[in-house]
C-alpha positions in Angstrom: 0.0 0.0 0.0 1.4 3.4 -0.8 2.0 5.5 2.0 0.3 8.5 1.3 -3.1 6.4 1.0 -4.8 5.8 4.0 -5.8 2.1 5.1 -8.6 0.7 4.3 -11.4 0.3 6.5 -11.4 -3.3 6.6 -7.5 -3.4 8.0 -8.3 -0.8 10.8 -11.6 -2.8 11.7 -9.2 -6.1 12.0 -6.5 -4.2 13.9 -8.7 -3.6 16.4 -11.3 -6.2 16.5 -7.2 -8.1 17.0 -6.1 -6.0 19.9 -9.4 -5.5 21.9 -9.6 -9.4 21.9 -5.7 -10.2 22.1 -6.3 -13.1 20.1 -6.5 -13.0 15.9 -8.9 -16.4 15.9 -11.4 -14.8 18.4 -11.3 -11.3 16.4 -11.6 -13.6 13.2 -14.9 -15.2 15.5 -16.3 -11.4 16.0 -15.6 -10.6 12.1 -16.9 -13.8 10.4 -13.7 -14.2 8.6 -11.1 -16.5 8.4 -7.7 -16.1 10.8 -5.2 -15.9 7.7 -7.6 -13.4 6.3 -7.3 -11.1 9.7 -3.2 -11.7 9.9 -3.0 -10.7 6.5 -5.1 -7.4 7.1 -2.7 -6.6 10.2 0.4 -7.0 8.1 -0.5 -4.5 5.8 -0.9 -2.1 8.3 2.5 -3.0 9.8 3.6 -2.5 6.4 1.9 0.8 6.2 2.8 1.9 10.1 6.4 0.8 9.5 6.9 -1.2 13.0 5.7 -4.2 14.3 2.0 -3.7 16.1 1.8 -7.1 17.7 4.2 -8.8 19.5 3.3 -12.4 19.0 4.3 -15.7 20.5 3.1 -18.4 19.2 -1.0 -18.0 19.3 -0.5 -15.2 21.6 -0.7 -11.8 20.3 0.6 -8.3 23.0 0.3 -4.9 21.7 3.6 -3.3 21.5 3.6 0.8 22.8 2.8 1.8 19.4 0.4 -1.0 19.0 -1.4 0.2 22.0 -1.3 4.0 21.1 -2.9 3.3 17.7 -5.3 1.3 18.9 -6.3 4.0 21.7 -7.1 6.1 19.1 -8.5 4.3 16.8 -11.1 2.9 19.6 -12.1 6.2 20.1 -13.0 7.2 16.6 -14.9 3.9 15.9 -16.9 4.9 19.0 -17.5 8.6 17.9 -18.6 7.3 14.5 -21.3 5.2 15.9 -22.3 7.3 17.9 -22.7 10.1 15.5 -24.8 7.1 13.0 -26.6 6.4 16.3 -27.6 10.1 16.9 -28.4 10.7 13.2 -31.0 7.6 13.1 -32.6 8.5 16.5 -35.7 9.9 15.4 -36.7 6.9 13.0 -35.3 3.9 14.9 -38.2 2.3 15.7 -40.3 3.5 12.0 -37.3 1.4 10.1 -35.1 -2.2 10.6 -32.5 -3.0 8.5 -31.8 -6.3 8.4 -28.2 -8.2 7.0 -28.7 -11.7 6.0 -26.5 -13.9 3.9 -27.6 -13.9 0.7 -28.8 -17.8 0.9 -31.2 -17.5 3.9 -32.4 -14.4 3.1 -33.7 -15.7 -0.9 -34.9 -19.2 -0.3 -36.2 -18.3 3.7 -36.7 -15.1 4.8 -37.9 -13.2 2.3 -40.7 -15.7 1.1 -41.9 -15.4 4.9 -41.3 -11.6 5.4 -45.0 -10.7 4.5 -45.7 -12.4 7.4 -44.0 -9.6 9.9 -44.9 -6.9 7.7 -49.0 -7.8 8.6 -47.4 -8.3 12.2 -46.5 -4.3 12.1 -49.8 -3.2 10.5 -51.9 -4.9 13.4 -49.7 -3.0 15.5 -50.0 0.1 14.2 -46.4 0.8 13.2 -46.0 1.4 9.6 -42.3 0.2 9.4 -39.1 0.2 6.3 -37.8 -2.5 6.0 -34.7 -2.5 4.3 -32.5 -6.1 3.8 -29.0 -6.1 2.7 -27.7 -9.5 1.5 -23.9 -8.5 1.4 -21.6 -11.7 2.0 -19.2 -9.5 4.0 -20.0 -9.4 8.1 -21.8 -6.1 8.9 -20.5 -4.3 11.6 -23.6 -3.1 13.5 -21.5 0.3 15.4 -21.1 1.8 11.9 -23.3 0.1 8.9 -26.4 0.9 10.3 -27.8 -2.6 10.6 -30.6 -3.2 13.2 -30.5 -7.4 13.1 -28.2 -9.8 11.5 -29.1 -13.1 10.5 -25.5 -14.8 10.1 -24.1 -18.6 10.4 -21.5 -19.4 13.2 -20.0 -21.6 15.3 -19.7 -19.1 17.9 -21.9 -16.3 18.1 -20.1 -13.1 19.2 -19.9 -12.7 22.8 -20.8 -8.6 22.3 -24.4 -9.2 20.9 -27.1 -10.8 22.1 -27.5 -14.2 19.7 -30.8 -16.7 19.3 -29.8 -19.6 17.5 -32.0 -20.4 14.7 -31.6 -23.9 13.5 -28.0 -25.9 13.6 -26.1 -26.3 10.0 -23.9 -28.9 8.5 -21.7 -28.7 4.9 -22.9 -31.3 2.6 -20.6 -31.6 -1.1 -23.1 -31.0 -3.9 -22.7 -30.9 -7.3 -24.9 -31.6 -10.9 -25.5 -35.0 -11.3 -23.3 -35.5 -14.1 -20.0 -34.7 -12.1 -21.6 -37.0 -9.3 -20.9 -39.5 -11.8 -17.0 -39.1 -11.4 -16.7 -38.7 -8.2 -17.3 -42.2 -5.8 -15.6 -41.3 -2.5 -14.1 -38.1 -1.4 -10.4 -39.3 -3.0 -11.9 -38.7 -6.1 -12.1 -34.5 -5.2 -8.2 -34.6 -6.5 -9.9 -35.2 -9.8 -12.6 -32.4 -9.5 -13.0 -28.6 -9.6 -14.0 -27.6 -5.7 -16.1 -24.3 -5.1 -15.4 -22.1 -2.4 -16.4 -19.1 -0.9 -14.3 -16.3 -0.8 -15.3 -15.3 2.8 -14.3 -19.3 4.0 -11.5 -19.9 1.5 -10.5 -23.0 3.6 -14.0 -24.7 3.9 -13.2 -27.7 1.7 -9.8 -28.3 3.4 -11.8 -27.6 6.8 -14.1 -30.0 5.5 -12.0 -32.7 4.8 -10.5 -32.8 8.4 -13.7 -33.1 10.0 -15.2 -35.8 7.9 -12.0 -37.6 8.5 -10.7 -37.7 5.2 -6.8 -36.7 3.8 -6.9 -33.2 2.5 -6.4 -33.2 -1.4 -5.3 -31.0 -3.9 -7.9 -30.5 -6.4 -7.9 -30.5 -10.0 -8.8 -26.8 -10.1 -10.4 -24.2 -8.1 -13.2 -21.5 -8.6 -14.3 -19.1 -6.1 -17.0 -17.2 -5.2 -18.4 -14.1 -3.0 -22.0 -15.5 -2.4 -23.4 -19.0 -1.4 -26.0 -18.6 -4.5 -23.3 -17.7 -7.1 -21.6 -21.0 -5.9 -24.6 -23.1 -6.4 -26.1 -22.0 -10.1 -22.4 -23.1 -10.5 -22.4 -25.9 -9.4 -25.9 -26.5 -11.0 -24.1 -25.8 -14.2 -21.6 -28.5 -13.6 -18.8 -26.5 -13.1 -17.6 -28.4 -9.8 -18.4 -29.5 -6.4 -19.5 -26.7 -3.1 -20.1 -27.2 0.4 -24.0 -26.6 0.5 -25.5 -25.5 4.0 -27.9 -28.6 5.0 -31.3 -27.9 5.8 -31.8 -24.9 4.4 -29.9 -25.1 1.2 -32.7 -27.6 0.2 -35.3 -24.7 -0.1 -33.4 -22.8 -3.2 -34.6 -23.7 -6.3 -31.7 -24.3 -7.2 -31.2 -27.0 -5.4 -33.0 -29.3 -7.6 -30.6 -29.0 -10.0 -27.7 -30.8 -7.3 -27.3 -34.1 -6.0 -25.0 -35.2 -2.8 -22.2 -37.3 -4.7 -20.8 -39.8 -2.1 -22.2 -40.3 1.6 -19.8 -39.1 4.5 -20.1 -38.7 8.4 -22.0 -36.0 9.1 -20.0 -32.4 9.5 -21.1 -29.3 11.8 -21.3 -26.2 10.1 -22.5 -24.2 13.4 -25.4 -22.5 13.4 -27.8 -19.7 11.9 -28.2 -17.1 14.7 -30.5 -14.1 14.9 -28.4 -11.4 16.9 -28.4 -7.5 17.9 -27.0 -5.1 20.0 -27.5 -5.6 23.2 -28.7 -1.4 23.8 -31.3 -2.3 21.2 -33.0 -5.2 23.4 -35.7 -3.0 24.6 -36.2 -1.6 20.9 -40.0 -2.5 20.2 -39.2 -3.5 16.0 -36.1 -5.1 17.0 -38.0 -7.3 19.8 -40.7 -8.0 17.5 -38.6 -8.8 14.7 -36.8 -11.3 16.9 -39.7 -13.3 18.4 -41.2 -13.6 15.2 -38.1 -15.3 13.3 -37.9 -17.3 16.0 -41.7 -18.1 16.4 -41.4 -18.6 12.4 -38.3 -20.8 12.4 -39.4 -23.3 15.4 -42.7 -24.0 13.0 -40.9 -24.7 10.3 -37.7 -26.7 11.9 -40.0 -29.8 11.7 -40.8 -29.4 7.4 -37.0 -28.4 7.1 -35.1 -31.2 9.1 -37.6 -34.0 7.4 -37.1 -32.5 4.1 -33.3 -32.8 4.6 -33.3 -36.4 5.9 -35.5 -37.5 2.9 -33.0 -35.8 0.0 -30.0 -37.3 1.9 -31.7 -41.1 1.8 -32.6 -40.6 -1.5 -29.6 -38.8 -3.0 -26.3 -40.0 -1.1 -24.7 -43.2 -2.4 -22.2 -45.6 -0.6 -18.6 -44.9 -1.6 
């Protein structure tokens, strides 16, 4: 980075989600990115800063003095831009929810259901915006505005108040004509894997946790949503790590077929989360208890659904 250009946002948000935690996995946790991904992002600002920020040894991280002083200040300004967001939205808080959901949940899920809370609002009275941003990248709720996130994790961050929704686990998918090359998971040294850009090490990740040897695939294609990955897929273009149950509800899902069966593989959790300032917000409560409400009603449809397309579609190596 040239150093008459500032940082990027993204760097300074790593930098300090990394110091206030003293750890770069648990700042990684709180970011929804990967570790490497945070360690890269702290480089560059050492690069830009010209001295080390971190003292590190082994998965310890310290601040060093001019770690500590940066981070002081930087702290502060974060603070004094939410605040300043905060102050700004204050007379319309309750009149408008903005909502970030991964792109998958929010298509094939949420949004077919969202009627449903909007009649919820008139019968109260409260005429309501909604507005629903589907970006792949974490929102940071002290400076993009968002109300609610709907996000998968294996651990929720500690700093917001997290219901889990339903638990997750990665099944390989793919169009039924590459299923027809690959057997057993061996046979992904042979294929194209799909990732994600935001989990780049989901198949190796994978591969550990099914028990299986990590591979070195054929070739690689990556993308920055979950839907993007699957009309791949569809298309025959590789195999992706689909999000079982609720991957079954996109249409596109129809199109893939579970190649080989393998033990079954956690991929955490969707949680519904907030700040916890905005627990007493009226749209924010209302909001909450009726994902939750709709999600427990539908867990039942969702988990049978899922057990019947994995009988049917996986096939002993």
């Amino acid at each position: 980075m040239p150093r008459d250009e500032l940082p990027a946002y993204s760097t300074l948000r790593a930098f300090v989600a990394a110091a206030r935690c003293e750890s770069v996995r648990a700042a990684a946790d709180e970011l929804g990115v990967t570790p490497s991904a945070v360690s890269h992002q702290i480089r560059i600002l050492e690069d830009w800063v010209g001295q080390q920020l971190f003292l590190r040894t082994g998965r310890q991280i310290q601040l060093t003095a001019r770690g500590r002083t940066l981070f002081r200040r930087l702290d502060t300004a974060f603070r004094t831009i939410a605040e300043a967001a905060t102050t700004a939205r204050a007379g319309a808080r309750d009149r408008s929810l903005r909502i970030s959901a991964l792109p998958l949940i929010a298509s094939s899920w949420l949004i077919p259901r969202l009627q449903g809370f909007q009649e919820l609002c008139a019968k109260e009275g409260a005429d309501v915006a909604i507005e629903i941003d589907t970006s792949n990248a974490l929102a940071d709720f002290e400076t993009d505005g968002v109300d609610v996130a709907i996000r998968s994790a294996h651990r929720p961050s500690p700093n917001l108040i997290s219901h889990k929704l339903i638990d997750l686990r990665a099944v390989p998918l793919c169009a039924t004509r590459v299923a027809e090359e690959i057997k057993r998971p061996s046979d992904l040294s042979r294929a194209t894997l799909i990732h994600i850009s935001a989990r780049p090490d989901g198949w190796q990740n994978w591969l550990a946790a099914s028990g299986n040897a990590p591979v070195k695939p054929r070739s690689s294609l990556s993308f920055d949503t979950v839907p993007a990955a699957l009309e791949a897929a569809a298309a025959g273009r590789g195999l992706v790590l689909g999000l079982d149950p609720i991957v079954w509800d996109a249409p596109i899902a129809r199109n893939l077929v579970i190649p080989f069966r393998t033990k079954r593989v956690s991929a955490g959790a969707f949680f519904v989360t907030y700040r916890r300032r905005d627990q007493s917000r009226w749209i924010v409560k209302s909001f909450t208890a009726w994902i939750l409400q709709e999600m427990q009603q539908d867990k039942h449809r969702l988990l049978a659904n899922s057990r019947d397309i994995v009988r049917k579609q996986s096939r002993a190596p």
